[in-house]
C-alpha positions as a printed NumPy array, in Angstrom:
array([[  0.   ,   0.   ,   0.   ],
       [  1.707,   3.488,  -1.05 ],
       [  1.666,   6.254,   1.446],
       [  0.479,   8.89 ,  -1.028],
       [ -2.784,   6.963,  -1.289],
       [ -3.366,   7.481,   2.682],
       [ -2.901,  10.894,   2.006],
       [ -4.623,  11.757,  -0.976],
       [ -7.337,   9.453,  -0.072],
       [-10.944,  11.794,   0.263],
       [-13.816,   9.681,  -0.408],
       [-17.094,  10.398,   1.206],
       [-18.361,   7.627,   3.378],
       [-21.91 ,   7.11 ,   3.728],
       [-23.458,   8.722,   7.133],
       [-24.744,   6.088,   9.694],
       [-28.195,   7.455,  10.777],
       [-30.285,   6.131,  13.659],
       [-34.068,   6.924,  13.435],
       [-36.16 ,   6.099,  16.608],
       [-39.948,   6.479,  16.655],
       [-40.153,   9.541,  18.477],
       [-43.475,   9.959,  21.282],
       [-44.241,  13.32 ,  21.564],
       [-47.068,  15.374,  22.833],
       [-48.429,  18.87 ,  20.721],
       [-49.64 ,  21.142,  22.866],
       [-52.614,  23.076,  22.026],
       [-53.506,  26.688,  22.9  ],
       [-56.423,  24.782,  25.482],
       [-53.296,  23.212,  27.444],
       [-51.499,  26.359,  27.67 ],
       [-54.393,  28.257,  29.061],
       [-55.191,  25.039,  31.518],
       [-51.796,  25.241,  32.656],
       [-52.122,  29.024,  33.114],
       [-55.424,  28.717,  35.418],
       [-53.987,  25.882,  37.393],
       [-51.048,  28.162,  38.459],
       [-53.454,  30.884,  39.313],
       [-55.501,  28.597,  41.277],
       [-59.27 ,  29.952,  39.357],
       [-59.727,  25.827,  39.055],
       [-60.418,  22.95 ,  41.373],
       [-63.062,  24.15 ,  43.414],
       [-65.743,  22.873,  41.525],
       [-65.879,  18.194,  39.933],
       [-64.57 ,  19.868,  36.98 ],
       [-62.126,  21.566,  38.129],
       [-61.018,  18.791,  39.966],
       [-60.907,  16.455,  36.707],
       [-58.929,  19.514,  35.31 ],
       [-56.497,  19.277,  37.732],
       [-56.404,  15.203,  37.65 ],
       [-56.191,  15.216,  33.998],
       [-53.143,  17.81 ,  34.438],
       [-51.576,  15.999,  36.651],
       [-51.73 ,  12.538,  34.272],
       [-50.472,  14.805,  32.032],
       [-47.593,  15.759,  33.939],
       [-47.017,  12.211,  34.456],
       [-47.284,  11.573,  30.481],
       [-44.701,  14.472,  30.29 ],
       [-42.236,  12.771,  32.606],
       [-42.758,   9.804,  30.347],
       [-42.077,  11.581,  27.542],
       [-39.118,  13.107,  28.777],
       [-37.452,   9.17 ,  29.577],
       [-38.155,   8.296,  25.954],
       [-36.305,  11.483,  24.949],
       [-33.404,  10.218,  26.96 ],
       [-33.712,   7.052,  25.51 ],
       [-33.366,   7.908,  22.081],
       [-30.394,  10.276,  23.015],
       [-28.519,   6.741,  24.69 ],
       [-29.744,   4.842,  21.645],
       [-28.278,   7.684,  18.799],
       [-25.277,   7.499,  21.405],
       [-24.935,   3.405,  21.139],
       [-25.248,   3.832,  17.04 ],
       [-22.322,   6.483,  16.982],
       [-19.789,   4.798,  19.356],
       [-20.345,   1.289,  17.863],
       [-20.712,   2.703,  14.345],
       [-23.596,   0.25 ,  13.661],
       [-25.456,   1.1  ,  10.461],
       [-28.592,   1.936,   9.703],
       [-31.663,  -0.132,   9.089],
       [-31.95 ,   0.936,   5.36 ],
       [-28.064,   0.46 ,   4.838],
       [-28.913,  -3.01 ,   6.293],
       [-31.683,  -4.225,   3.949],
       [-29.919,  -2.81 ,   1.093],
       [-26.661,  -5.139,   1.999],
       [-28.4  ,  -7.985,   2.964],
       [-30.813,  -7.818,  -0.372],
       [-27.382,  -7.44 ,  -2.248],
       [-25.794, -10.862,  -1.15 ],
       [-29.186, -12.616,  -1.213],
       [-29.739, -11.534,  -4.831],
       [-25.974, -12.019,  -6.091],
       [-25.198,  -8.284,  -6.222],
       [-22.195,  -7.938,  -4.15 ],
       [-19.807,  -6.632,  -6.462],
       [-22.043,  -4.383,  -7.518],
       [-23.225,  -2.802,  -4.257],
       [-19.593,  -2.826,  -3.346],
       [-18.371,  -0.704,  -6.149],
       [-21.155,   2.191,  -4.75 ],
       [-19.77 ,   1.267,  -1.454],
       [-15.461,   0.678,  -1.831],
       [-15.278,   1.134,   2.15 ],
       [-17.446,  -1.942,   2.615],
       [-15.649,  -4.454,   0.13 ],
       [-13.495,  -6.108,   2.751],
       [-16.487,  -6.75 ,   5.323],
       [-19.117,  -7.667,   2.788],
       [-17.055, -10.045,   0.088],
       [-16.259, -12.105,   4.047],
       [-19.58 , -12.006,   3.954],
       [-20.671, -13.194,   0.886],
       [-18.309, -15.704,   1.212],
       [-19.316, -17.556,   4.123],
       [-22.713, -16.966,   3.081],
       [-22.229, -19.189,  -0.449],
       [-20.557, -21.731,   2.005],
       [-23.494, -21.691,   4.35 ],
       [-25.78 , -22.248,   1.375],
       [-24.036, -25.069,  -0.103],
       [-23.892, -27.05 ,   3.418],
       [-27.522, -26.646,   3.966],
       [-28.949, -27.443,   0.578],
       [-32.147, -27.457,   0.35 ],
       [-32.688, -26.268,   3.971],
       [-31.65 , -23.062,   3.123],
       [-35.599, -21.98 ,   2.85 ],
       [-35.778, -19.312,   3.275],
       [-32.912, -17.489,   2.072],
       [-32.632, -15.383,   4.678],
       [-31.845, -18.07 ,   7.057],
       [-28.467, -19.147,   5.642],
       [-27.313, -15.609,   6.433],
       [-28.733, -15.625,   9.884],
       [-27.003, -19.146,  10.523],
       [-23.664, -16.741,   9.273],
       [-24.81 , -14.662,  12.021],
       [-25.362, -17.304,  14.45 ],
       [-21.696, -18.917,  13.909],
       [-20.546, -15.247,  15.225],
       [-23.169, -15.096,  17.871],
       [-23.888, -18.176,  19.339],
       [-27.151, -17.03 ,  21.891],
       [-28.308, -14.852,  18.054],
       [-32.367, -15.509,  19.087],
       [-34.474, -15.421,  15.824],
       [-38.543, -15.579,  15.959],
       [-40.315, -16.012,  13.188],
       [-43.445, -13.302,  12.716],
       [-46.157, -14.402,   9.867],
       [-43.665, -16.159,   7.483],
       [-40.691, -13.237,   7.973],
       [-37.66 , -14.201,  10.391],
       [-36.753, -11.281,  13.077],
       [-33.692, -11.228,  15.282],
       [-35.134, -11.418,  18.782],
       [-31.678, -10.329,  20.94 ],
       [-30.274,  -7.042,  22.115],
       [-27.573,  -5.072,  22.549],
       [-27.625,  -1.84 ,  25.055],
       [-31.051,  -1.996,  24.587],
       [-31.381,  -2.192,  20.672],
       [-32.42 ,  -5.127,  18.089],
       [-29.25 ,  -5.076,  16.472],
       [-30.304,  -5.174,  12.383],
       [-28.054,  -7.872,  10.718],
       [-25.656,  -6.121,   8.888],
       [-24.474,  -4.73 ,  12.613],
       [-23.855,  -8.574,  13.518],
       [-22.912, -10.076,  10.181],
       [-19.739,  -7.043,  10.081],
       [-19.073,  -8.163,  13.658],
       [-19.748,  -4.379,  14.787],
       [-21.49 ,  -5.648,  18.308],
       [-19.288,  -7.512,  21.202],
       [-20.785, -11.064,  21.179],
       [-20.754, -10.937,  25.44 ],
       [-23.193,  -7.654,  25.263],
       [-25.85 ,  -9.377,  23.106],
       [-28.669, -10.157,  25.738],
       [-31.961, -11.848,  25.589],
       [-33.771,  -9.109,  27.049],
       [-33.92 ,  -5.598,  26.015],
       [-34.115,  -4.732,  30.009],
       [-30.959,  -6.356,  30.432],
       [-29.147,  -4.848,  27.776],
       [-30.878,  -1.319,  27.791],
       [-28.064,   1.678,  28.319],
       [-30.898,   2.899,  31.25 ],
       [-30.2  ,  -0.567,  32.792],
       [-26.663,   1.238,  33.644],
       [-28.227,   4.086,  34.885],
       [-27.986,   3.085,  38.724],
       [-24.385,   2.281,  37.962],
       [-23.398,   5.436,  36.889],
       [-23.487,   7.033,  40.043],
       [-20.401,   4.981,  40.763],
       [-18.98 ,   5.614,  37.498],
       [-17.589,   9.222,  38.391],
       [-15.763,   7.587,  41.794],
       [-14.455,   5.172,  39.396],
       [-12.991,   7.452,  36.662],
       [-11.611,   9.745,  39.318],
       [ -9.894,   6.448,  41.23 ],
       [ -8.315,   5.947,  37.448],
       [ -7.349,   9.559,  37.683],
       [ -5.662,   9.196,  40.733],
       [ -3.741,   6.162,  39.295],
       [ -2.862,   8.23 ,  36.526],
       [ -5.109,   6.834,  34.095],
       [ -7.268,   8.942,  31.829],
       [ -9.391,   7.511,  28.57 ],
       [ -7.811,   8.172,  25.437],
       [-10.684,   9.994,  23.856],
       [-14.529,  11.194,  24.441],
       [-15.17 ,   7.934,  22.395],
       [-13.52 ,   5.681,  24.595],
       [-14.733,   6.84 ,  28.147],
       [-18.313,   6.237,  26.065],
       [-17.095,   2.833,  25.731],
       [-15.637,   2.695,  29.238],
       [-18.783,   3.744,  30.481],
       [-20.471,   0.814,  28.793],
       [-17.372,  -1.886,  30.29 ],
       [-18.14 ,  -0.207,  33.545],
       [-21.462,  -1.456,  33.734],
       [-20.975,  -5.068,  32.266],
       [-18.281,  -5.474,  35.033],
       [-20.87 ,  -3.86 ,  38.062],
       [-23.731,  -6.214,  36.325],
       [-21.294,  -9.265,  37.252],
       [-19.922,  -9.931,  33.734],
       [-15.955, -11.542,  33.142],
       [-14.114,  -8.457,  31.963],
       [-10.447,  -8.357,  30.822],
       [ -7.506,  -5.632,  31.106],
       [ -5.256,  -6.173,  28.396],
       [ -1.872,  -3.829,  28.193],
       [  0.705,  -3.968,  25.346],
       [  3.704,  -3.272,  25.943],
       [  6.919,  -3.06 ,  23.576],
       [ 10.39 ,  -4.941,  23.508],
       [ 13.172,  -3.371,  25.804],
       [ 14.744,  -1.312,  23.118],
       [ 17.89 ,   0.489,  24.754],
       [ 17.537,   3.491,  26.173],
       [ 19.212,   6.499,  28.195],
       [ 18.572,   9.554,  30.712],
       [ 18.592,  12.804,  29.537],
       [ 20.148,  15.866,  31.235],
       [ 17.052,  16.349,  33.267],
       [ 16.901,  12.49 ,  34.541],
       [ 14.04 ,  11.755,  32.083],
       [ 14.201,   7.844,  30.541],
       [ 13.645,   8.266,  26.749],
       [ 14.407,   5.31 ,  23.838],
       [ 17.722,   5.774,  21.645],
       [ 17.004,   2.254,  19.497],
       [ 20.255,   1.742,  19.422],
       [ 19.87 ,  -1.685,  20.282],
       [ 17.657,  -4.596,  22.107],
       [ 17.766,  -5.605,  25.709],
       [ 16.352,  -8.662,  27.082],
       [ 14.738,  -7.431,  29.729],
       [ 11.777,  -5.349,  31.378],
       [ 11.233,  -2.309,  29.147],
       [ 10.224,   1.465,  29.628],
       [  6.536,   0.802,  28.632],
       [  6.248,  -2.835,  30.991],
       [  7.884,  -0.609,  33.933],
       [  5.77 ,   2.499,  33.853],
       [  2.662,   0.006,  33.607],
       [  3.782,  -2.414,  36.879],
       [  4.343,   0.782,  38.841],
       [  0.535,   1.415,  38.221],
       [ -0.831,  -1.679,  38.318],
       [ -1.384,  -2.147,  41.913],
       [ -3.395,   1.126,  42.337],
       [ -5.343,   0.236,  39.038],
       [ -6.324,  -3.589,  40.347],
       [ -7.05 ,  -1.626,  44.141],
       [ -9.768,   0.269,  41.667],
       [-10.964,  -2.167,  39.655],
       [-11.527,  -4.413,  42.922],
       [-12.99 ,  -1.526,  44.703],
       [-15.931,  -0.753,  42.481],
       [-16.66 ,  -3.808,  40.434],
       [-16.593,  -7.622,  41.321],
       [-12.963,  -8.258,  42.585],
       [-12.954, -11.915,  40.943],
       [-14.889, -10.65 ,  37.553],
       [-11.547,  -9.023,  36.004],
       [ -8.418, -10.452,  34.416],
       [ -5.308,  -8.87 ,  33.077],
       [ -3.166,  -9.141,  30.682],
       [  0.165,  -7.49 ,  29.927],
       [  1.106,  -8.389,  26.034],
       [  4.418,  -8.291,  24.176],
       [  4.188,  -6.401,  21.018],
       [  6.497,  -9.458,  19.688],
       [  5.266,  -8.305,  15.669],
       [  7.762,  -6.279,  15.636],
       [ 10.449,  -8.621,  15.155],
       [  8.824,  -9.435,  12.081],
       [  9.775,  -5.97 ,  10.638],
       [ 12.556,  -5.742,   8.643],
       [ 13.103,  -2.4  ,   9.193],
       [ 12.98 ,  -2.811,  12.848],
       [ 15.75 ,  -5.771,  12.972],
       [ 18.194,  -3.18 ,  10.279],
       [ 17.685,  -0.236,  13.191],
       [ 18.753,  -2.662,  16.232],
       [ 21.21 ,  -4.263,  14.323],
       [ 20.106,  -7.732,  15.201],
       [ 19.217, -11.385,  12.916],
       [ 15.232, -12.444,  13.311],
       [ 16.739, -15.198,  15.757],
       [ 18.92 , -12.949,  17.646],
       [ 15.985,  -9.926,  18.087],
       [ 13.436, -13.183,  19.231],
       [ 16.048, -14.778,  21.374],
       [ 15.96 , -11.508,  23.682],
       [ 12.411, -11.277,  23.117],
       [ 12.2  , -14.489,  25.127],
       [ 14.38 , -13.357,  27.64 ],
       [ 12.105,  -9.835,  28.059],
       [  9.206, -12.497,  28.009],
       [ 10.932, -14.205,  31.569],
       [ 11.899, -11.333,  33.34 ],
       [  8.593,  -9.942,  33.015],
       [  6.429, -12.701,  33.746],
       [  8.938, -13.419,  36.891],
       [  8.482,  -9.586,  38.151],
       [  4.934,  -9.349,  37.276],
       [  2.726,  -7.87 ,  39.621],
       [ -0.238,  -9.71 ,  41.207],
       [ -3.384, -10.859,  38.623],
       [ -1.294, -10.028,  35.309],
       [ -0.453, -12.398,  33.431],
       [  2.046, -12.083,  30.62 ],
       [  2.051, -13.489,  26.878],
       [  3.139, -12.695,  23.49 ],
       [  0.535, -11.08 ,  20.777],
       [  1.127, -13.24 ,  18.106],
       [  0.337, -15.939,  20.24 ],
       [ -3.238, -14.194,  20.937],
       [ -3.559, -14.149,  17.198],
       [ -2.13 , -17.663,  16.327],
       [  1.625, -16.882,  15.253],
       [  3.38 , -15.017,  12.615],
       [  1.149, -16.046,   9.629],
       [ -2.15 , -14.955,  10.689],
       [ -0.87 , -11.347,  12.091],
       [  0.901, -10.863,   8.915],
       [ -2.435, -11.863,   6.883],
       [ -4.54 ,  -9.591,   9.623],
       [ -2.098,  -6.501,   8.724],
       [ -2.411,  -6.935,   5.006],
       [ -6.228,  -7.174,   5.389],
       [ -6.316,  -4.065,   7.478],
       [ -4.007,  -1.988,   5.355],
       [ -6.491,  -2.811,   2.697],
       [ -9.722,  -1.761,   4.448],
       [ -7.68 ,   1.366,   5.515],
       [ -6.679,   1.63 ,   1.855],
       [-10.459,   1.282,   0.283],
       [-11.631,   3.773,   3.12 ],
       [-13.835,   1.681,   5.764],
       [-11.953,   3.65 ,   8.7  ],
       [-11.942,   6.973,   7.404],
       [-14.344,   8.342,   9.563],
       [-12.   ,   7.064,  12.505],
       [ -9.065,   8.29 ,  10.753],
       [-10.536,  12.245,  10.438],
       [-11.356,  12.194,  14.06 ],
       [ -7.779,  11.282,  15.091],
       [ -6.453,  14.724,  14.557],
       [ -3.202,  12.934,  12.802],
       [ -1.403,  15.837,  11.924],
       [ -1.403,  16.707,  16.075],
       [ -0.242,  12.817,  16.626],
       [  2.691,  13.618,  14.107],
       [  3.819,  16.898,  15.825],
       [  3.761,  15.313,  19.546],
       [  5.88 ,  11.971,  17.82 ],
       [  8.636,  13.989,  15.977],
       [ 10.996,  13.605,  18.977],
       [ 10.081,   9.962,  18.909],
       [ 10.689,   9.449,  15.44 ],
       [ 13.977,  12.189,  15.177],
       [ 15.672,   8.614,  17.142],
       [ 14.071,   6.038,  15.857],
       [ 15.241,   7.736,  12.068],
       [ 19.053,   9.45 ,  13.899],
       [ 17.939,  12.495,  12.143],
       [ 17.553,  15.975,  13.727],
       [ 15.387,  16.854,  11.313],
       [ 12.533,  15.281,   9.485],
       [  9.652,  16.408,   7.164],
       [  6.32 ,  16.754,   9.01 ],
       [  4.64 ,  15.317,   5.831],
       [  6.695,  12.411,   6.002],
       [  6.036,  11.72 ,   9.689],
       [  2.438,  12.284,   9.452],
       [  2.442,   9.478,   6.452],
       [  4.142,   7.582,   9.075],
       [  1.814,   7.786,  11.432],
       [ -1.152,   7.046,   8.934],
       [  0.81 ,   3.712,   8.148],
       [  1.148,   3.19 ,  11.571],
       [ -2.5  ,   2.683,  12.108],
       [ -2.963,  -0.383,  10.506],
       [ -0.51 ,  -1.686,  13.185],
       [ -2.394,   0.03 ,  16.13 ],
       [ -5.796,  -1.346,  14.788],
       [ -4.609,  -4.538,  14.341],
       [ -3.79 ,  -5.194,  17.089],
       [ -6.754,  -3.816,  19.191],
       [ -9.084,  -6.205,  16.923],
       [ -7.099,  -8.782,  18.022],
       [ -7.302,  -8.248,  21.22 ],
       [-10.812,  -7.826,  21.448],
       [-12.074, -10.847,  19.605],
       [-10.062, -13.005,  21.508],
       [-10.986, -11.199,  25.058],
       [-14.746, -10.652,  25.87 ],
       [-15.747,  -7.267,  27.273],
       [-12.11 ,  -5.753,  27.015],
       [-10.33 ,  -2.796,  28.103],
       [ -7.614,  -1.403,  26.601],
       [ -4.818,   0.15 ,  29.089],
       [ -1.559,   1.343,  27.402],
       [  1.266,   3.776,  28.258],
       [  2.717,   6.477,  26.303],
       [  0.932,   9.371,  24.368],
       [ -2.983,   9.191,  24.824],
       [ -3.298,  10.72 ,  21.044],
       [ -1.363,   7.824,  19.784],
       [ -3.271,   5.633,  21.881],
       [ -5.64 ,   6.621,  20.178],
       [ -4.974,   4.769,  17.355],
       [ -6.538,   1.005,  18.573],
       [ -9.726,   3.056,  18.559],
       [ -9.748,   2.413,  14.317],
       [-11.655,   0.075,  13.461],
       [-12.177,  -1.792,  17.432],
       [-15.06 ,  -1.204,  19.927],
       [-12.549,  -1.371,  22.841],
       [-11.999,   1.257,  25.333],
       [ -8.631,   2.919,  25.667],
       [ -6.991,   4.012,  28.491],
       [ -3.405,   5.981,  29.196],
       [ -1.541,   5.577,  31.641],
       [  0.613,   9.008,  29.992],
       [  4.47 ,   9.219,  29.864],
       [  5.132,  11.618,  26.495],
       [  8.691,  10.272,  26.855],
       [  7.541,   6.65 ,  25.22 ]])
């Protein structure tokens, strides 16, 4: 994938709308004046009166109503924007385009989609051909596509037409939103009271204590996005679901103080021990688990702290350090002892490739996400990173990595574009493979920033501008 195209890349990618039936009540000029002669007190002294009142007061009561639907709608619009779930039109019109044989030619109206949709298709033909002639109707050799994703995916059938009968944060899901794999399989519920965001409300009261207790440990959420999301971990955790931590950290690249006693990376080599990134994070750990045990179930969470062991598979990583693939790996194994001997209670310590099932797959993974970055699927993510800002805080960063005292912002904000397949990677990773997940890092939060392309997961920083 060529740089330029990142940055010449403008398409326009179609707007996700939500539309909610709405309940609202017109006033008429009779309620105003009602409302007017109630304050005055000129009614209620007379059975009609008193059914004035008694009908104002319902009224009142239909307002307050009213009012909670309002709300609802607000959490709902709020769901559809952080999860990035499409619409219901944008739904039938996908769906109707693999049933019919029209992939390829919704996909050419819709490039950002290709990746997502030709998976689709794909498994769809499969599912087709392996049920035969129990594929009646149609429809339900997608939803069994659906159903291999989401294994408690309820359907009912309502005269002749099949409906998905689960939720997520209070929402029927349409099935685009589950075939793209755009909804966390451990948040789709059976009920709609279970799931609903106002299910969370009573939690929230103990969200603030929570964030601040974060704060304190010097965590903060990467973005408005993510303490959305962290809002929504917060209450599976309270609720009693398994949630996970997972950290990644990066090989012990050599290092040195600067004149004011500040640790900062010179890559002039590879260690084989606990790096800058693993030691900022187990000097917060303790106060983050004291949180976490605080104010959610203290046996619901795990952690894990994983090596960012990809990349070794760089070649322009192993030319910088100066080191053979079996040389760079063989101290990767060492930094892979010391820190699972020194780690701090409840973390547990593993490699990321071994999340994603070796070298192979996270090389395939990569490709497939520069491609979806390529066609445009995470623009909308992309524009709301602010990557020219990410480039200016990184130049020092990347001034060492490149020995230069000097460097072109254009060509480090390229960087950081191509960097993003890497970060997203990554996160996607992480979350399929670890239900209900939180993301807590170290370094910059605006590079952080970066697992939120393309991922669902909350991101916290734990922040250290010298990494």
């Amino acid at each position: 994938m060529e740089l330029g195209t990142l940055l010449a890349r403008a398409r326009e990618v179609p707007e996700f709308c939500a539309q909610f039936p709405t309940k609202r009540h017109v006033d008429s000029p009779n309620d105003a004046r009602r409302t007017t002669a109630l304050k005055a007190g000129n009614v209620g002294s007379t059975p009609i009166g008193r059914a004035r009142i008694e009908w104002l007061q319902n009224f009142d009561r239909r307002g307050e109503a009213v009012g909670e639907d309002v709300v609802r709608r607000e959490d709902f619009r709020a769901v559809r924007r952080n999860y990035r779930l499409p619409s219901k039109e944008e739904s039938k019109r996908a769906v109707a385009a693999i049933l019919n044989g029209r992939v390829e030619e919704w996909v050419d109206r819709r490039p950002q989609l290709r990746v997502p949709l030709e998976k689709v298709d794909a498994a769809y033909r499969q599912k087709v051909a392996a049920l035969g002639s129990a594929a009646s109707p149609r429809l339900l050799a997608l939803i069994r596509v659906a159903q291999d994703q989401y294994p408690s995916l309820r359907i009912r059938e309502i005269d002749g037409h099949l409906e998905i009968d689960s939720y997520f944060r209070g929402l029927r899901p349409n099935l685009l939103s589950l075939l793209m794999g755009l909804v966390p399989p451990s948040q789709l519920h059976l009920s709609a009271q279970h799931s609903s965001p106002r299910d969370g409300q009573a939690f929230h009261g103990k969200f603030s204590p929570f964030e601040q207790a974060l704060g304190h440990a010097g965590a903060v959420c990467a973005s408005p996005r993510s303490r959305a999301l962290l809002r929504d971990w917060f209450d599976e955790a309270r609720r009693g679901c398994p949630v996970t931590v997972v950290s990644p950290v990066c090989p012990d690249y050599a290092w040195a103080k600067t004149t004011d006693g500040q640790a900062r990376y010179t890559f002039d080599g590879l260690n084989s021990g606990i790096g800058l990134v693993a030691t900022r994070l187990y000097a917060s750990v303790p106060a983050i688990h004291g949180c976490l045990s605080r104010l959610i179930s203290g046996e619901s969470f795990t952690h894990f702290a994983v090596l960012t062991d990809f990349e070794g598979f760089s070649h322009e990583n192993l030319r910088r350090v100066g080191l053979s693939p079996q040389e760079f790996f063989e101290r990767l194994r060492g930094s892979l002892e010391a820190l699972r001997v020194n780690a701090p209670d409840r973390l547990q310590v593993l490699n990321l490739s071994d999340v994603c099932g070796g070298k192979e797959e996270w090389l395939r993974l990569l490709a497939e996400t520069r491609r979806r970055i390529d066609l445009g699927e995470f623009d909308d993510d992309i524009r709301a990173m602010a990557i020219r800002d990410i480039a200016s805080a990184r130049m020092s960063f990347y001034r060492r990595w490149f020995q230069k005292r000097q460097l072109d912002v254009d060509f480090v904000h390229a960087l950081v574009l191509y960097q993003c397949a890497e970060y997203s990677t990554g996160a996607r990773i992480l979350e399929k493979a670890y239900p209900n997940a939180l993301l807590l890092g170290v370094g910059n939060p605006k590079m952080l920033r970066l697992h939120e392309i393309g991922s669902h997961i909350p991101v916290l920083c734990l922040c250290d501008t010298n990494l």
